[in-house]
C-alpha positions, 0 to 999 in steps of 0.5 A: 849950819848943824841943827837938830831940827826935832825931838819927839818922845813916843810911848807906849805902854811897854816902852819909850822911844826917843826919835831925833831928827838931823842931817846927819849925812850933809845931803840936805834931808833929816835922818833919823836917830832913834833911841830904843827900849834896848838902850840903844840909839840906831841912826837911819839915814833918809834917801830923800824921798823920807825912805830910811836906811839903817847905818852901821852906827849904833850908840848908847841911849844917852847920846845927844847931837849938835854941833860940838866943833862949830863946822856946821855938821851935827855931832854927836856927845854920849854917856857908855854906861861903865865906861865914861863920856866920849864925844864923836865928830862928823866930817859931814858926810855921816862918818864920825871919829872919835874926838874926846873921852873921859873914863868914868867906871863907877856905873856898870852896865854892858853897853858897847860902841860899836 
């Protein structure tokens, strides 16, 4: 069963960091997705012995995991400034597709999914 097993917020006097902490790859160990003072959430896969890697996935900083398709991997749900919503489903392993999107342009920002 997916679950986002923590949230913790630290700040400092120059910044927020969100930290989120999930299996995001199905190998039984929390990784990590850490939304920065760039407005960017960058995920680190953990090796099992709690040594994080950065991915190649880097999201927006209002992006939210859980379990959206009920197979029991975290997926994730996000907000891409000047651009609308879009949700991502994980096949378990830590590879997402894009599953849904709704355009919305009224805000304009430059995020960009990649």
């Amino acid at each position: 069963m997916a679950m986002l097993c923590s949230r913790t917020v630290i700040r400092n006097r120059n910044a927020g960091f969100h930290v989120n902490l999930a299996d995001i790859d199905g190998d039984g160990d929390l990784d990590a997705m850490v939304e920065d003072s760039t407005r960017a959430t960058s995920v680190y896969l953990n090796d099992g012995a709690g040594h994080f890697t950065i991915s190649e996935m880097t999201l927006p900083e209002t992006s939210v995991w859980g379990d959206l398709d009920s197979d029991g991997d975290v997926d994730v749900f996000f907000k891409e400034d000047g651009v609308g919503y879009t949700s991502m489903l994980n096949d378990g392993t830590g590879n997402f597709t894009h599953n849904w999107a709704y355009e919305d342009t009224t805000v304009k920002s430059t995020h960009i999914l990649t």
